[in-house]
Residue frames relative to the residue before (quaternion, step in Angstrom):
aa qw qx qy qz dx dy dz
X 1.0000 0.0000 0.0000 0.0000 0.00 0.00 0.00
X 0.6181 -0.5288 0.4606 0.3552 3.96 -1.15 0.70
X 0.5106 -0.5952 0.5589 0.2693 3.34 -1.07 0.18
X 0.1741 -0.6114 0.6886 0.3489 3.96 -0.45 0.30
X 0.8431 -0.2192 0.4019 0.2820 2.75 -2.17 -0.64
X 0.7434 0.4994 -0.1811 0.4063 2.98 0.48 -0.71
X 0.5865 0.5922 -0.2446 0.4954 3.13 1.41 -1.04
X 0.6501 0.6339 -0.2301 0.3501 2.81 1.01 -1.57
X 0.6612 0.5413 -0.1800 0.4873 3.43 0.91 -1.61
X 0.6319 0.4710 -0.3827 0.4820 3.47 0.98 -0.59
X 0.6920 0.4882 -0.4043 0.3455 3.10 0.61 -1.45
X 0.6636 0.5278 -0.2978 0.4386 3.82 0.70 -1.18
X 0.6620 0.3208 -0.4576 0.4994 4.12 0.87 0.23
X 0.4382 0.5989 -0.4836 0.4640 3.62 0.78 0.12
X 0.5408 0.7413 -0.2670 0.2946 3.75 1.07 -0.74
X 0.0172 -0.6704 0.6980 0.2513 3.04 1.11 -1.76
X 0.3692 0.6638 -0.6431 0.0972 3.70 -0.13 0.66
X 0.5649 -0.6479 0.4117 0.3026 3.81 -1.12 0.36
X 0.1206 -0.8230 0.5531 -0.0463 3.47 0.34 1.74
X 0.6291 -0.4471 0.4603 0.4387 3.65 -1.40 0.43
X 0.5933 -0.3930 0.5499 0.4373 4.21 -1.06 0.53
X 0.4551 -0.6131 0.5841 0.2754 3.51 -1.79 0.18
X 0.5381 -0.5460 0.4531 0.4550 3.89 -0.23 0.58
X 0.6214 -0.3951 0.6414 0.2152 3.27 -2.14 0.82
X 0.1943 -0.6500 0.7311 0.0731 3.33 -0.86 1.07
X 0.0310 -0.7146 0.6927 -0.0922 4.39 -0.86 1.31
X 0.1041 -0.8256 0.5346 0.1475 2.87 -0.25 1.31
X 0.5476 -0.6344 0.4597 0.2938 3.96 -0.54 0.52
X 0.2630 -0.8404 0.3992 0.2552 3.42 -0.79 0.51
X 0.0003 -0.7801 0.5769 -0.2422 3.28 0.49 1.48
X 0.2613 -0.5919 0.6978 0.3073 3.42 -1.99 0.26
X 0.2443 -0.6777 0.5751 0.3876 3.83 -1.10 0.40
X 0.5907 -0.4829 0.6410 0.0837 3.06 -2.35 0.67
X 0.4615 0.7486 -0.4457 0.1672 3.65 0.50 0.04
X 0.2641 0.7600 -0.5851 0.1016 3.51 -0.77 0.95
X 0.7360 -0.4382 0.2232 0.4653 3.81 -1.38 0.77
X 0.0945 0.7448 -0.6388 -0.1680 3.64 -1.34 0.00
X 0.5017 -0.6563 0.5369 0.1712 3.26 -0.33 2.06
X 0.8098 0.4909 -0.0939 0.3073 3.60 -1.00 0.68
X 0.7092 0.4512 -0.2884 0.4586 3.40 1.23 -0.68
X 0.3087 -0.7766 0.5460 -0.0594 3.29 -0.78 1.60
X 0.7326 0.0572 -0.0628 0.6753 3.47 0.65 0.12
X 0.0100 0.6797 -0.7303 -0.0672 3.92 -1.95 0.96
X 0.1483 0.8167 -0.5501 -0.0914 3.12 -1.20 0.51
X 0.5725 -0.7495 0.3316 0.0228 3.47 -1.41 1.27
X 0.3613 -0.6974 0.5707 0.2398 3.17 -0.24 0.98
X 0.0123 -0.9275 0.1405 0.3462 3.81 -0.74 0.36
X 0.4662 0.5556 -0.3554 0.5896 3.37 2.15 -0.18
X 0.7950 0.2496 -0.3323 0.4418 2.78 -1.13 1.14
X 0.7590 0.4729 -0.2004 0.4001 3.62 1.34 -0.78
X 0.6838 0.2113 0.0110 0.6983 3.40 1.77 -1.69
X 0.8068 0.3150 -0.1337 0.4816 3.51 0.69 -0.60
X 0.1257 -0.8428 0.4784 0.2121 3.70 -0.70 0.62
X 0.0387 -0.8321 0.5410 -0.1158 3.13 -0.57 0.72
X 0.3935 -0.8445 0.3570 0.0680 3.39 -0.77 1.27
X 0.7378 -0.1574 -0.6529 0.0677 2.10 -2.28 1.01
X 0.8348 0.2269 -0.2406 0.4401 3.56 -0.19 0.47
X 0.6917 -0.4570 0.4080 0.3824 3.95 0.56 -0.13
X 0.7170 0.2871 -0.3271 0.5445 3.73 0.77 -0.05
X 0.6505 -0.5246 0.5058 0.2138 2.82 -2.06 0.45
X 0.1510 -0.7704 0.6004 0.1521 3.82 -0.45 1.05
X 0.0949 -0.6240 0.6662 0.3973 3.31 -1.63 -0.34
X 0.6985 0.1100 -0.2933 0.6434 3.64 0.78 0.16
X 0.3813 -0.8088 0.4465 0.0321 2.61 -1.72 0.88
X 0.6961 -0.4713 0.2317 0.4895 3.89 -0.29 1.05
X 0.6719 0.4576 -0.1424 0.5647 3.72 0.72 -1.94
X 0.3309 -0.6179 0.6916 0.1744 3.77 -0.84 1.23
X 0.7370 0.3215 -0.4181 0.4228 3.83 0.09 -0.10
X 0.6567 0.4880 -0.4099 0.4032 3.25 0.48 -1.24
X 0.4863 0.6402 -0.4175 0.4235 4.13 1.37 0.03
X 0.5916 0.7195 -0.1505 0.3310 2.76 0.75 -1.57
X 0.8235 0.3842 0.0152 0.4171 2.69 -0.11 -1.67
X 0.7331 0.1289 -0.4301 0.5108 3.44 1.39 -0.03
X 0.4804 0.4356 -0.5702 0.5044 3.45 0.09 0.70
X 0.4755 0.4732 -0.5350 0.5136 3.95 0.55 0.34
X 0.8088 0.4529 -0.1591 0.3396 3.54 0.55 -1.30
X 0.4918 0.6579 -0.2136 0.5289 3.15 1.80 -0.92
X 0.4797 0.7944 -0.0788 0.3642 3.42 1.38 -1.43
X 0.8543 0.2040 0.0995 0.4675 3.02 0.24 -2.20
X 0.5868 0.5861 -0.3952 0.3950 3.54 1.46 -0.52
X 0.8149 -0.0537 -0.1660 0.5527 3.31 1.07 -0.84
X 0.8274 -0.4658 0.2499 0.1898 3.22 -0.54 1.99
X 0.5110 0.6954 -0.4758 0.1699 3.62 0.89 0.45
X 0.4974 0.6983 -0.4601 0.2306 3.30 1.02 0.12
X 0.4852 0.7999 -0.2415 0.2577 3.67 1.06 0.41
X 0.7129 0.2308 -0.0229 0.6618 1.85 1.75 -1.43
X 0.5342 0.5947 -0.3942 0.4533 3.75 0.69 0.94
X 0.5770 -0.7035 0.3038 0.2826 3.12 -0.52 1.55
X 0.2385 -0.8300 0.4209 0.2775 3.43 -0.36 1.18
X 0.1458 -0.7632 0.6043 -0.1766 3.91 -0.81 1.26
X 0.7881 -0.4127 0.3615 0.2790 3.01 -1.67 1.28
X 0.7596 0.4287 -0.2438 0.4240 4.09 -0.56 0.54
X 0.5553 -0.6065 0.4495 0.3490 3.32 -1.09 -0.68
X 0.7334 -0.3935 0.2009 0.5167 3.62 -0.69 1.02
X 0.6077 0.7196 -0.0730 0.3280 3.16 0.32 -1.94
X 0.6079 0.6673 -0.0973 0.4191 3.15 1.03 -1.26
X 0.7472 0.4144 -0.0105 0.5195 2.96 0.25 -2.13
X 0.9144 0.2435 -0.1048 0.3060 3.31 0.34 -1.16
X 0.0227 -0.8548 0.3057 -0.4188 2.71 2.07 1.20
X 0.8047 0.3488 0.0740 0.4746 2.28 -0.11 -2.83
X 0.6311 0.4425 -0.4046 0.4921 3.80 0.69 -0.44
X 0.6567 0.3996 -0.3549 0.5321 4.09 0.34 0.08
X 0.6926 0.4083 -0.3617 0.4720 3.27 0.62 -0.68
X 0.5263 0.6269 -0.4303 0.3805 3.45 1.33 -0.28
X 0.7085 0.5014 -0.2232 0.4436 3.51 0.84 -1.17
X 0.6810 0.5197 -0.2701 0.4395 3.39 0.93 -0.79
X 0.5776 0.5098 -0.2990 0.5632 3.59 1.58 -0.06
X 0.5525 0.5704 -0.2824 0.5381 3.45 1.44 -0.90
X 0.6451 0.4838 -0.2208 0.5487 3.95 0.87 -0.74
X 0.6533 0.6126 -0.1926 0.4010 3.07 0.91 -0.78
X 0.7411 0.3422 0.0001 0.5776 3.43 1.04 -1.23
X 0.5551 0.7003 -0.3330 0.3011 3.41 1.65 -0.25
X 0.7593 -0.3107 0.2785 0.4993 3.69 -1.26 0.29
X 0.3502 0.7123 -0.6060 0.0529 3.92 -0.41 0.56
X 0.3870 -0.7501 0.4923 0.2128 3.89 0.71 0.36
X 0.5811 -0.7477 0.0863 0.3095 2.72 0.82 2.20
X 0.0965 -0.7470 0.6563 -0.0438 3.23 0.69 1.65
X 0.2888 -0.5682 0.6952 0.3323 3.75 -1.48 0.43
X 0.8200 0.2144 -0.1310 0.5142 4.12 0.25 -0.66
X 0.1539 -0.7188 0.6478 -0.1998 3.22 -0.10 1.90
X 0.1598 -0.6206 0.7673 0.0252 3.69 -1.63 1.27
X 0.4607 -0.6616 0.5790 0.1217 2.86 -1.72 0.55
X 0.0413 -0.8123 0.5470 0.1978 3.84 0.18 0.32
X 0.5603 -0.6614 0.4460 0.2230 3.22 -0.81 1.46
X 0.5582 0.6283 -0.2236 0.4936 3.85 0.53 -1.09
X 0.7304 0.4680 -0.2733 0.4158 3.18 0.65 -0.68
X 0.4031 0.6850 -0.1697 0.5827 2.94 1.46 -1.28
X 0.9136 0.1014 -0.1842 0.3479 3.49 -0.64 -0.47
X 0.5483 0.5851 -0.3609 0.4763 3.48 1.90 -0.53
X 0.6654 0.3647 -0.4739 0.4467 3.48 1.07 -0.16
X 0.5754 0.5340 -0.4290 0.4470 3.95 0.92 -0.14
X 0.6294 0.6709 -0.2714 0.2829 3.37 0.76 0.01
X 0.6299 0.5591 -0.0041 0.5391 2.43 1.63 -1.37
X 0.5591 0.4739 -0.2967 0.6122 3.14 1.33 -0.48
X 0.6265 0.4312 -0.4540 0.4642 3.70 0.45 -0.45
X 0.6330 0.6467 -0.3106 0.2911 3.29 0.70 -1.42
X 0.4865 0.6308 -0.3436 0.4972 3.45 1.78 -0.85
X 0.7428 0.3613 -0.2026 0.5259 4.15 0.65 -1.20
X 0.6970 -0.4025 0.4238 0.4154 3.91 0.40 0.47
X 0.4350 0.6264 -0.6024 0.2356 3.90 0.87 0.01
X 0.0225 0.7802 -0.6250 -0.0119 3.69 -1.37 0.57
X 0.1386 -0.7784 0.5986 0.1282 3.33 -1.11 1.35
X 0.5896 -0.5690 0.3989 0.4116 3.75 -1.42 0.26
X 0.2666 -0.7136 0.6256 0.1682 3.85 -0.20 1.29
X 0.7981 0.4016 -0.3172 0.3180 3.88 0.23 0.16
X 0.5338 0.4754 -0.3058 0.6289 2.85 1.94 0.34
X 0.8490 0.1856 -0.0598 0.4911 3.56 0.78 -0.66
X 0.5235 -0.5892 0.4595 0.4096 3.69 1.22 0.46
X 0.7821 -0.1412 0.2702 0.5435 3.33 -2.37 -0.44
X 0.7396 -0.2754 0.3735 0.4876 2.99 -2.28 -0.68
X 0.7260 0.5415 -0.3055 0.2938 3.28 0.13 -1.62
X 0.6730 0.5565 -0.2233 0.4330 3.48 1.07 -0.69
X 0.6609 0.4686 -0.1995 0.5511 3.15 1.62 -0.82
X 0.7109 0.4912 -0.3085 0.3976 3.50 1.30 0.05
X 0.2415 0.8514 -0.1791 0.4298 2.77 2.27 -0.51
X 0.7694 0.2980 0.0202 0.5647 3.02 0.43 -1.94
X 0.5367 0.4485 -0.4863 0.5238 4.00 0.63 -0.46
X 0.6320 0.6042 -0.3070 0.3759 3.68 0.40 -1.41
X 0.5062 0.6223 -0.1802 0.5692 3.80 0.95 -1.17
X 0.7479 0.4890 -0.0876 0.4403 3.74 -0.01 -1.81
X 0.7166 0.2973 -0.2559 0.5768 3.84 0.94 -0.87
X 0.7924 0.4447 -0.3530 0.2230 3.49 0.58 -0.47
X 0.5769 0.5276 -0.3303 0.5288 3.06 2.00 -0.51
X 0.4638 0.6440 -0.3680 0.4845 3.54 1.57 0.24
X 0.6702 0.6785 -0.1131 0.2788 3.22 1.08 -0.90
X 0.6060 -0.2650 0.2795 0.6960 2.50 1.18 -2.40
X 0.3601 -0.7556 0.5045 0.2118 3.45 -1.21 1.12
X 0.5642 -0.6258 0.5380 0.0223 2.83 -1.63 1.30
X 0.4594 0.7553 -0.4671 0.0169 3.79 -1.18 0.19
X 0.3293 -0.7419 0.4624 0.3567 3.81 -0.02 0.53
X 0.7899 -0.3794 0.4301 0.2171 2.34 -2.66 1.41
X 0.5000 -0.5648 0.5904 0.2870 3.85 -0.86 1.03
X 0.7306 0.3095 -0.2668 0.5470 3.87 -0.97 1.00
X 0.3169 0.8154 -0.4235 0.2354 3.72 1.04 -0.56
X 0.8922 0.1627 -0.0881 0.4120 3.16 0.26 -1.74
X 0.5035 0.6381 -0.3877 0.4347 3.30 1.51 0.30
X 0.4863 0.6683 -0.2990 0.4770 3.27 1.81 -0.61
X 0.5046 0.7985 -0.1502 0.2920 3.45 1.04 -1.74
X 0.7856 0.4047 0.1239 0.4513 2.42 -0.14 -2.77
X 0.6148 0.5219 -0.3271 0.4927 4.08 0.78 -0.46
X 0.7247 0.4866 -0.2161 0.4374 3.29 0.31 -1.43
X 0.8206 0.2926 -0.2921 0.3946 3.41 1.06 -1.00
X 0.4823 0.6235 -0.4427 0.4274 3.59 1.89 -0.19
X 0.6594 0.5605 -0.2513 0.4334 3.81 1.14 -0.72
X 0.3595 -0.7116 0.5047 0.3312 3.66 1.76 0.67
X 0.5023 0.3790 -0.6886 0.3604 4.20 -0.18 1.23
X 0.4645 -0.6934 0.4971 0.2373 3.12 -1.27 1.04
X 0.3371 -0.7359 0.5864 -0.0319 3.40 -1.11 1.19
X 0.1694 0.7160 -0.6720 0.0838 3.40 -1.38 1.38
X 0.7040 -0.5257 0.4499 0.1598 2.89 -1.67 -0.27
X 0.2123 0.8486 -0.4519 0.1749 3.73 0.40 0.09
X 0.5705 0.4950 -0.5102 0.4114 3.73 -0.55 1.35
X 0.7711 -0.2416 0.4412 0.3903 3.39 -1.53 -0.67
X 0.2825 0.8100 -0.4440 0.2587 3.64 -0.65 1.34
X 0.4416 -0.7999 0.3969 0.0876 3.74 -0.76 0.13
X 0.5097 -0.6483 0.2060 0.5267 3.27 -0.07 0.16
X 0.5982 0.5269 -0.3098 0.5182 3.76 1.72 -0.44
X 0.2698 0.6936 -0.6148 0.2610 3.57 1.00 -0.24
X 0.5728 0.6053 -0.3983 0.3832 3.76 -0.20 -1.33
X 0.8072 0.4288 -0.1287 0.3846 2.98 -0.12 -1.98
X 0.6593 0.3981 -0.3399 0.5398 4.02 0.48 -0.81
X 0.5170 0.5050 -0.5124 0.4637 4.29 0.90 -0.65
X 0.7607 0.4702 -0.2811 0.3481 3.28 0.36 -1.73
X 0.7061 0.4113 -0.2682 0.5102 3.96 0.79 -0.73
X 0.3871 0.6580 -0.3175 0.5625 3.58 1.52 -0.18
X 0.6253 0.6113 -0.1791 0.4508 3.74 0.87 -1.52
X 0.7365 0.5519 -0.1468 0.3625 2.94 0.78 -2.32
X 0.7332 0.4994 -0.2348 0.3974 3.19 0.69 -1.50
X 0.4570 0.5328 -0.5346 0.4707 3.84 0.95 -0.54
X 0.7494 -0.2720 0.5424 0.2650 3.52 -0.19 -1.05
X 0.6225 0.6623 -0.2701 0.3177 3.40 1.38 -1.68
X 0.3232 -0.6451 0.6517 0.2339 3.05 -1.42 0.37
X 0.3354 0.7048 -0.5158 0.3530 3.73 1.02 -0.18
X 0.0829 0.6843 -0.7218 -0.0619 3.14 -1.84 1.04
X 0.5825 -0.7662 0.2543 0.0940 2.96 -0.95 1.36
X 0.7424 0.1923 -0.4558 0.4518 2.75 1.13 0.03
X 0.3088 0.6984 -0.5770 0.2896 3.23 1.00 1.40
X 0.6666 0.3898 -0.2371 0.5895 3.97 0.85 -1.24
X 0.8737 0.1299 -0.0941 0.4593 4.27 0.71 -0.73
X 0.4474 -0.7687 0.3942 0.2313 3.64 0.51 1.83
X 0.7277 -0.3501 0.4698 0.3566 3.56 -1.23 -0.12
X 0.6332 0.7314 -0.0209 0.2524 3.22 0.81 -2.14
X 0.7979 0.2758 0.1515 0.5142 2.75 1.43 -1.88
X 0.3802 0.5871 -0.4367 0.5657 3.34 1.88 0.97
X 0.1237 -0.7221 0.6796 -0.0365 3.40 -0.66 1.41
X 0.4138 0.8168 -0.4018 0.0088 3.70 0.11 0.64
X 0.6464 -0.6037 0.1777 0.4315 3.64 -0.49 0.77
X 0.5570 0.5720 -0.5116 0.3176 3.47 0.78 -0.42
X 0.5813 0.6798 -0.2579 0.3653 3.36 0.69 -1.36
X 0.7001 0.5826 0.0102 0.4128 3.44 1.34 -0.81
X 0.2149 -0.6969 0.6302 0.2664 3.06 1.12 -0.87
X 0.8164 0.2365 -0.0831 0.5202 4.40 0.35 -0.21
X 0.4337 -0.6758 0.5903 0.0816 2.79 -1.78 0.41
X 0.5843 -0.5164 0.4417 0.4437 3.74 -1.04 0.90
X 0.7112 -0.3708 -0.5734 -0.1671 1.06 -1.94 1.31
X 0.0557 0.7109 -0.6900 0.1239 3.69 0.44 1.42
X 0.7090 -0.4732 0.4421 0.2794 3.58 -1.35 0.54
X 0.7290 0.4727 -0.3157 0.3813 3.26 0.80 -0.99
X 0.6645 0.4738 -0.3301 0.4744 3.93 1.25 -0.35
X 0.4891 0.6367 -0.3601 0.4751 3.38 1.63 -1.11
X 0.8661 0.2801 -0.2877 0.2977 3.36 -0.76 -1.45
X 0.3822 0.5853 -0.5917 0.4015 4.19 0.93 -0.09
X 0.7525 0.4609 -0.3098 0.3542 3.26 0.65 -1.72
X 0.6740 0.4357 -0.4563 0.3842 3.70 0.50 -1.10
X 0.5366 0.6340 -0.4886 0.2671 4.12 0.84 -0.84
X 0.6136 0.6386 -0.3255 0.3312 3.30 1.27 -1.54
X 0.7537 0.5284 -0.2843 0.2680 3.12 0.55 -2.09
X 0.7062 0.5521 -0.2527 0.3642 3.40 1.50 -1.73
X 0.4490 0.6816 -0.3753 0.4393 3.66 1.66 0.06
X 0.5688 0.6642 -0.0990 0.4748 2.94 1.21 -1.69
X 0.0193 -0.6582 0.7004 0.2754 3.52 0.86 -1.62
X 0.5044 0.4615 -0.6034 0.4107 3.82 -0.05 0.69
X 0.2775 -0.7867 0.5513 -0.0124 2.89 -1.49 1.66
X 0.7378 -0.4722 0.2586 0.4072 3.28 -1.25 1.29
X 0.7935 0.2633 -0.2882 0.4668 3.76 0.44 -1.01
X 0.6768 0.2310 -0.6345 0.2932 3.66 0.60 1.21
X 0.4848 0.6583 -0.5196 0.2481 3.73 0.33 0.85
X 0.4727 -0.6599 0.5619 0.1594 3.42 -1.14 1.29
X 0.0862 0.8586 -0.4880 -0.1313 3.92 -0.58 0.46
X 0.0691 0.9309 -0.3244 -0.1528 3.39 -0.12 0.55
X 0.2598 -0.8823 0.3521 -0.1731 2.97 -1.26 0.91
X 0.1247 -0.7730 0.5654 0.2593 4.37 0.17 0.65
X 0.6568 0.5257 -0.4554 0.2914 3.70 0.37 0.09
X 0.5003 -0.5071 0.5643 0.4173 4.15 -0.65 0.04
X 0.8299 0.4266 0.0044 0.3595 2.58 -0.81 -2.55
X 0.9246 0.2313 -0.0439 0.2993 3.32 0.31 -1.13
X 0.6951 0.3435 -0.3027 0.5543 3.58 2.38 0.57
X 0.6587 0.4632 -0.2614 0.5322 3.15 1.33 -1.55
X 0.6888 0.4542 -0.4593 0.3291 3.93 0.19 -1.20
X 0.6417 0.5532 -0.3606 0.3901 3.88 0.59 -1.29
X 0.6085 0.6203 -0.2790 0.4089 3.45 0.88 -0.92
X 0.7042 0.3022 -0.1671 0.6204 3.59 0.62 -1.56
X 0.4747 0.4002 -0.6819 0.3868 3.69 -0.05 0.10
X 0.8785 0.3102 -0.1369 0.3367 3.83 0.15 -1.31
X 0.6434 -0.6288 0.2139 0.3807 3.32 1.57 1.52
X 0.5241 0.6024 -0.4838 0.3582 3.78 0.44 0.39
X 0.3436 -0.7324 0.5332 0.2474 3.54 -0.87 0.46
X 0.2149 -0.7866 0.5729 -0.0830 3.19 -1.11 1.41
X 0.4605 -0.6619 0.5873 0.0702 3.10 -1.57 1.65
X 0.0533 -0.7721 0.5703 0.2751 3.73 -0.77 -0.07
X 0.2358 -0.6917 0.6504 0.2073 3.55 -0.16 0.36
X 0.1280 0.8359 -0.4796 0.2342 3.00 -1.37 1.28
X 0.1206 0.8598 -0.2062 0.4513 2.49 1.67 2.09
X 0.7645 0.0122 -0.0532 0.6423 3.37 1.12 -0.41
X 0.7470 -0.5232 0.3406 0.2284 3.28 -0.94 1.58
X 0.6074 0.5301 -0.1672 0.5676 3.81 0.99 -2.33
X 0.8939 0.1452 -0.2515 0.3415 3.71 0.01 -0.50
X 0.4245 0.7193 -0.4054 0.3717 3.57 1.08 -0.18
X 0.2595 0.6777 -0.6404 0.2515 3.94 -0.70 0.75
X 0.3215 0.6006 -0.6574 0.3222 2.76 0.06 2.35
X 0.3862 -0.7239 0.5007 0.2761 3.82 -1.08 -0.48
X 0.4071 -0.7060 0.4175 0.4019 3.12 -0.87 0.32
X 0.5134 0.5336 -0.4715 0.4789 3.90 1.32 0.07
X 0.7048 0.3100 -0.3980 0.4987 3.83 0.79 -0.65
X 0.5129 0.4067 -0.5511 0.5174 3.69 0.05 0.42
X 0.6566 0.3109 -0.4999 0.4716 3.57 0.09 -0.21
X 0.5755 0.6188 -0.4975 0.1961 3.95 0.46 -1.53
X 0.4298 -0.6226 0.5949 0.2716 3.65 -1.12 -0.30
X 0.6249 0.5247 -0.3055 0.4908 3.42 1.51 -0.20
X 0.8660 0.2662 -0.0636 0.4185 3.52 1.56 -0.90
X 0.3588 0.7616 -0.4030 0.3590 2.98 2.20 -0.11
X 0.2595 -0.7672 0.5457 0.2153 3.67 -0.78 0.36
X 0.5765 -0.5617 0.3671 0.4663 3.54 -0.64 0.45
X 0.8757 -0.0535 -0.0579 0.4764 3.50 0.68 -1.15
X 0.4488 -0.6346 0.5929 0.2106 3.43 -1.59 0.41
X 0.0327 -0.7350 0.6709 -0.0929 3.68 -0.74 1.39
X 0.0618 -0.8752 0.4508 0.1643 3.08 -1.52 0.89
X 0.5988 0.2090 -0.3040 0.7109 2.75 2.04 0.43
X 0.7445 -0.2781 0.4215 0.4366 3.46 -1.41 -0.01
X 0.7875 0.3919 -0.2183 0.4225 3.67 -0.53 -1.37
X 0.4364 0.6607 -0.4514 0.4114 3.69 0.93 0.36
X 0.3892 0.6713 -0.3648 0.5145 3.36 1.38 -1.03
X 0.5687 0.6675 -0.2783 0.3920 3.86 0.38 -0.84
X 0.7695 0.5143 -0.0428 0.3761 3.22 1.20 -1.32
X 0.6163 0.5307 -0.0795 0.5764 2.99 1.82 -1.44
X 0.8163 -0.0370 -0.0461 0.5746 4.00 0.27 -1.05
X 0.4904 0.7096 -0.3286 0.3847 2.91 -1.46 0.49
């Protein structure tokens, strides 16, 4: 049988391969704001930047700032699965070439049919299923019994460049955060910017604390609002209205969900326009992108201030 993701991810720390360092965790000097809110029936997490650090700032890149620190994964990305055979050999370094071929697709996605979405996502997978195919054009072959169909097998390339890219690891208190919310019977999702490996880095993210927590024990399948899946980013309609179908299933209303979040502009404001109470999290320096006028505003102030995860502990429950 293929390997899922997960497997996969396991199988690839068993390696000892030479991953990128985990980000500096800076904490900010802030006091938190945390008190109970009687009532909340449902939280959901924003998650780079929120559960998962991830350098240099909290979001998910496909290219990265540092021309080498590119490089060098797409060198690695390269050699893991054997595509340099089949890739037209040219003036430069591997890397190079096959650079300019991803970046090709990721412009192709870019420019693609989105019915003038204003907050378009990129789905990684895609990305590399179309680079594949192109090999597939020069005799390239991958082991379908190790890695499943294509799409699965890009999956897992897709995984392989980003943890090449940038390392991943959760906010200390994380899975105690989790594991409360869902022992305290409020339903718990996901809701932000993500990929199709997202899961899989939370869940090894989990692992590495120590935790026994499985994720998709404390945060269901169901209840993963994430942008790939979408074609967009929050708060475009197309990620929103899955989420409102769920809640109105649920019968849980908009003003009892908690959302949380290290961005202003781009977690807490979208949130309070549509009457949910919002947490800012405000824990690591790299992801934080608030003010000290929108913490005062009444339009952007969030109800609460968190500086670690497991605060959540405090609030429902």
């Amino acid at each position: 049988m293929p390997l899922t993701l997960d497997q996969y991810a396991a199988w690839l720390d068993g390696r000892d391969l030479p991953w990128p360092q985990p980000p500096a965790i800076a904490a900010p000097k802030v006091r938190p704001h945390v008190v109970p809110l009687p009532g909340i029936r449902a939280v959901f997490w924003n998650v780079y930047g929120t559960l998962l650090a991830i350098p240099p700032d909290g979001e998910l890149l496909f290219h990265h700032p540092i021309e080498f620190v590119q490089s060098a994964a797409m060198e690695k990305t390269i050699a893991e699965f054997k595509m340099w055979g089949s890739m037209s050999r040219k003036p430069g370094q591997p890397s190079e070439y096959m650079i300019k071929i991803f970046n090709d697709f990721f412009e192709e996605q870019k420019l693609g049919p989105g019915g003038g979405e204003r907050h378009p996502e990129i789905q990684a997978d895609k990305i590399w299923e179309g680079v594949v195919k192109r090999l597939l054009q020069k005799d390239y072959k991958f082991d379908a019994g190790q890695y499943g169909s294509l799409n699965e097998y890009c999956k897992k390339i897709a995984y392989f460049y980003h943890a090449s890219l940038q390392a991943t690891q959760c906010y200390p208190t994380v899975d105690r955060a989790l594991a409360h919310v869902a022992a305290a019977g409020v339903t718990q999702g996901l809701l932000g910017d993500g990929q199709c490996f997202t899961p899989t880095q939370l869940q090894r993210g989990l692992a590495a604390l120590g935790s026994t927590v499985q994720l998709d024990d404390v945060v269901p399948p169901a209840w993963r609002f994430l942008s790939y899946e979408y074609r967009a980013k929050k708060p475009s309609d197309r990620i929103m209205r899955p989420m409102f179908e769920r809640l109105a299933e649920w019968e849980i209303e908009l003003s009892e969900v908690l959302y949380v979040g290290s961005r202003i502009v781009r977690d807490i404001v979208p949130m309070k326009k549509l009457g949910m109470k919002t947490a800012l999290f405000a824990g690591d320096r790299s992801s934080l992108a608030a003010t000290a006028d929108q913490l005062k505003d009444p339009a952007s102030k969030p109800d609460l201030l968190i500086t670690e995860p497991g605060q959540i502990a405090d609030v429902v429950g």
